[in-house]
N, C-alpha and C positions, 0 to 999 in steps of 0.2 A: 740421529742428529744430537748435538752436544745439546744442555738444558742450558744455557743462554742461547743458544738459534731459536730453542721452541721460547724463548721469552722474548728474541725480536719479533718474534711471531706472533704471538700472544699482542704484546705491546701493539706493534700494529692494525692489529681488528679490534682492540678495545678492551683486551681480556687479559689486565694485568692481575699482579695480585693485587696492586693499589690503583680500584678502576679510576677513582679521581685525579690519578696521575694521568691516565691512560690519552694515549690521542686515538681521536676520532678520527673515520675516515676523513672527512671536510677540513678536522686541523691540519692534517698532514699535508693534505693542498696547499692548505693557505698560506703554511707554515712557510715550504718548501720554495713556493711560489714569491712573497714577500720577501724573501730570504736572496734567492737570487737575484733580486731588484735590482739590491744595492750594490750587486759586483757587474750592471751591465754598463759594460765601457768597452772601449778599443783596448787592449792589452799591446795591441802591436805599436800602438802610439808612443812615443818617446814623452809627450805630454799626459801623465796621466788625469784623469778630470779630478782636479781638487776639490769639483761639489762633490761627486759621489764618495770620494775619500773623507769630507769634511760631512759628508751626513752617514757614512758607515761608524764614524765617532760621535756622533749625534745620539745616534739609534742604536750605541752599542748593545744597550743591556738588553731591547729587545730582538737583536740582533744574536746575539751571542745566547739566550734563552733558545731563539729557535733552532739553532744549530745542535745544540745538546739536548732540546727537546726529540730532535730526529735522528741524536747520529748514536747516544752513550749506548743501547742496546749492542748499535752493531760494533761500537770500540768495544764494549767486554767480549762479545762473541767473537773477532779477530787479534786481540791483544791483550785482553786482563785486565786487571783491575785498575793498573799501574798507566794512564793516557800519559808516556814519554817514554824516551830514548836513550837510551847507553853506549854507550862505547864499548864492544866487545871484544875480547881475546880467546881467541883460537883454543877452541876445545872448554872454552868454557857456554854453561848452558840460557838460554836467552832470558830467563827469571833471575838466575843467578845474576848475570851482568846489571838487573835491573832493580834490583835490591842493592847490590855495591856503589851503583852510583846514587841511592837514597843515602846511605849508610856515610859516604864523603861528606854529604852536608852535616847529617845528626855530630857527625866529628868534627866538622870546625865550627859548630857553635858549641863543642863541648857539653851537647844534650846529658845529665841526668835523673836519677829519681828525684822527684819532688819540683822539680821544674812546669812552669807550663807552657807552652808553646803553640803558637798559631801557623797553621799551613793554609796560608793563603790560594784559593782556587783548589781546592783539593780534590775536587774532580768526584768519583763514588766511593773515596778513601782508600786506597788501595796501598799508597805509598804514608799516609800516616800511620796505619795498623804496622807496617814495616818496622817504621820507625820507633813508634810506644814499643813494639815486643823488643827492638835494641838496645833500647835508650833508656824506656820505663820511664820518661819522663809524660805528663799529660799534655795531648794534643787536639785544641780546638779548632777544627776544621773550619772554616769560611764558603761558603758556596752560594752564589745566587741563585741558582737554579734549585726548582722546588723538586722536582724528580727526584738529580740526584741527593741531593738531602734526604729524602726517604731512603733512596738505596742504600745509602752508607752509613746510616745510622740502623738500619736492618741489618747489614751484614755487619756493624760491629759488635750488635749484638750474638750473630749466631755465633762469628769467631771468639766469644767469651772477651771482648775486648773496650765493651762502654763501660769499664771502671777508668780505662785510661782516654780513648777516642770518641770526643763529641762531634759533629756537624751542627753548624745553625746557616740559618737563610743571611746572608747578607751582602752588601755589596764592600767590595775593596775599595771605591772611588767615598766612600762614608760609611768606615768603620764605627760600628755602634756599642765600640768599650770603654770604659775609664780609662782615662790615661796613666801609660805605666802599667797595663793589665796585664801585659807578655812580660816571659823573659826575654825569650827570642821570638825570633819571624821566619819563615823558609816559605819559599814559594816555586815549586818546581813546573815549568813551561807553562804558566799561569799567568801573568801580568802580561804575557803578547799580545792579551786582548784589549789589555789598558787603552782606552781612548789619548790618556793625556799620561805621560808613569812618573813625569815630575808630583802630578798630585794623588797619583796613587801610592806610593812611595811616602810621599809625606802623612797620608794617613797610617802606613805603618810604623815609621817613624813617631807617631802620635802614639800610640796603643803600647810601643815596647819598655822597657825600662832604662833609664841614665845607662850606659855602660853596656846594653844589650849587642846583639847582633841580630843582623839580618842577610838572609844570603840568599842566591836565586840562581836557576838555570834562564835564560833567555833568548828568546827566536829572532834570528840578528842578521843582517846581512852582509858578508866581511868583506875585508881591503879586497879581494877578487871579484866583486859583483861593480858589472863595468853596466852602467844607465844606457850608453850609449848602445849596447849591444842588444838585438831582437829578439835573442833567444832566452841570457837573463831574463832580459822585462818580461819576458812572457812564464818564465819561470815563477818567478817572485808571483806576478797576479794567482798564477794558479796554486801556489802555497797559500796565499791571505784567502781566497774564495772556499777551496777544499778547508780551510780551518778556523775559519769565521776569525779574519784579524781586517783590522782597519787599513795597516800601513805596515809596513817592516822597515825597522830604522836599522840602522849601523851601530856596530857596539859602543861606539862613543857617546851615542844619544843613551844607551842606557848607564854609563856611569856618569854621566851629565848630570842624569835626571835623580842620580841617588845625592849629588855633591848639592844640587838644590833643593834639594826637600831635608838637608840638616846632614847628612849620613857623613860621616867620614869612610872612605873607600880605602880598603885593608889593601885587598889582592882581585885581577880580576884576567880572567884568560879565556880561551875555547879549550874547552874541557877534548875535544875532541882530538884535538893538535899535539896537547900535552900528552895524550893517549900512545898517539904513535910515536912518539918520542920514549915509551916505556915497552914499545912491542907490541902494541895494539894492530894487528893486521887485519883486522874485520870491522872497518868503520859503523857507524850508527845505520847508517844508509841501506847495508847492507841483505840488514834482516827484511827491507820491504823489494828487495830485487827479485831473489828466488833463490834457488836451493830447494836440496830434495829430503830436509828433512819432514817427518808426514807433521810432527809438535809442533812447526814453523807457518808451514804449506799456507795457512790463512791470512799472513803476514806479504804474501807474494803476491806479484804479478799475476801469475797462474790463478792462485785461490781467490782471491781479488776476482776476477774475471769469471772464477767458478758460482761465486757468491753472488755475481751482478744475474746471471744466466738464472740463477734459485730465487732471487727477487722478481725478475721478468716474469718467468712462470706465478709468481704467487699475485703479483700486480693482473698480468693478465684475465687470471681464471677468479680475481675479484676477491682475492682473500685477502690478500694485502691492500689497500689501497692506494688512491693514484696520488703518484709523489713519491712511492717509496723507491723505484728504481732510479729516479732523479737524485734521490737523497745519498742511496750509494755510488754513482756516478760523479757525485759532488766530492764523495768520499777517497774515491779513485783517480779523479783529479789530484787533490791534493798530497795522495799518497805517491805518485809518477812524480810531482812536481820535487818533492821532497828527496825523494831521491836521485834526482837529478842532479840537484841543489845542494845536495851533498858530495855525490861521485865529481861534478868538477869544482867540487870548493867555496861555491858564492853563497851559501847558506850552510849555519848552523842554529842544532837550538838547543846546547847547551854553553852559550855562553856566561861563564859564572865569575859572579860578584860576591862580595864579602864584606858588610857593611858595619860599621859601627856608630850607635847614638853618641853622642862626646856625654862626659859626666860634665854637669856644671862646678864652675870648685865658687 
């Protein structure tokens, strides 16, 4: 077994390295249990319920806490460091693609040394160490979750890399810096949890400097997701439930929501689109279908399935506790839906924006 399975492992029964982090058997119930509350609705309903949508924005942070409380083990042990998606080309390898599309952003905000820069939701840092070793500019990570803020400030330190990458606890909906503290802001597949991203946006807008930038990948549902059809709706519910989001809006609502919180909007497209338009024949989607490479294999349908089968067994025989196979179930939901939602077009998530604070004259 790879040493992140023996740490979902560990994690699980209580035997982190950082047991204060650790969940209990009884959290992961409760966790898990709670968690699902808020996505029980009819999905086949054309009306979806505005309470439960209006209290999953309610309850985000502890909503979106329990999500990552149960799921970041098994995203390092299936994916890496890096919780998001690229757009791949043929022959090229699944890290590689996944650093390049970190490396587009560090470029249009013109990242370098002596800069400081905030990555908003930054997950267990995966894609800021990317960025500081490209850029060398310094990068304060934002993360609400207390876990991952141990993780990634542990491994920035083992990668030689907390002179440039800090993690602190905080939320994006009430940033805790002086104004003007950024140069820039990046936020890769992170604000999809936003309850409201007019005022999460505006807090960014608050923190960065006259003249700054801010850019974003975002989880969006495009001109092809038709409401009226059964099989979208039910698409889209099981992308928001597998990945703790409130609501998925259209890409309009996210450059709406930068032009009201102060932003001037540079440039803003699907990154994905643009892709195939340069030769991209292996969409984002593609890596969670299948394929026979073995580097990949845990990203598939197949491995997916092999992994739910290795949690069964450990939930069963009481080593894991109950909830965990619920939790990857929840997980494989959202990973089917995702790709669905990409192979015919009505979801993407990196729709990118390009922001600028105006200078006052």
């Amino acid at each position: 077994m790879s040493s992140t399975w023996n740490t979902v492992v560990r994690r699980a029964v209580g035997k982190n390295d950082n047991d204060k982090d650790a969940l209990t058997h009884n959290a992961v119930t409760s966790a898990i249990d709670e968690y699902c509350d808020l996505y029980e609705e009819d999905a086949h309903e054309k009306g979806r319920s505005k309470k439960k949508t209006d209290e999953r924005k309610a309850k985000y942070t502890t909503m979106v806490n329990h999500y990552y409380d149960l799921v970041t083990d098994f995203y390092e042990y299936g994916w890496g460091q890096c919780f998001h998606f690229a757009p791949r080309f043929r022959g090229e390898e699944f890290h590689a693609s996944i650093a390049r599309h970190e490396f587009f952003l560090a470029l249009k905000l013109g990242l370098k040394p002596g800069m400081v820069v905030m990555d908003v939701g930054c997950g267990v840092g995966g894609p800021m160490r990317n960025i500081a070793r490209f850029s060398g500019s310094k990068i304060v990570g934002v993360n609400n979750n207390a876990y991952q803020v141990a993780r990634s400030n542990k491994l920035n330190k083992e990668k030689s890399l907390d002179h440039l990458c800090s993690t602190v606890k905080g939320n994006f909906m009430d940033l805790q810096f002086e104004p003007g503290y950024f140069d820039h802001a990046y936020a890769i597949e992170a604000t999809c949890h936003a309850p409201d991203k007019a005022a999460c946006f505006s807090e960014i807008f608050k923190v960065i400097k006259e003249g700054g930038y801010f850019t974003c990948y975002e989880w969006v549902m495009t001109d092809k997701y038709d409401e009226n059809n059964e099989q979208h709706r039910l698409i889209k519910y099981g992308i928001e439930k597998g990945d703790s989001l409130p609501d998925l809006p259209r890409a309009k609502a996210v450059t709406d929501a930068l032009t009201k919180a102060g932003f001037e909007v540079i440039e803003h497209y699907d990154v994905s689109i643009e892709a195939e338009k340069n030769g991209n024949d292996l969409g984002w989607w593609t890596t969670l279908q299948g394929g026979c490479s073995l580097s990949q294999m845990k990203h598939t349908r197949f491995g997916r399935a092999f992994t739910q089968k290795m949690v069964d067994v450990l939930e069963t025989v009481r080593i894991a506790p109950k909830g965990t196979s619920k939790t990857h179930e929840m997980l494989c939901l959202g990973a089917d839906n995702l790709a669905l939602g990409g192979s015919l077009g009505i979801f993407t998530p990196m729709y990118y924006a390009l922001a600028r604070k105006p200078v006052k004259h």
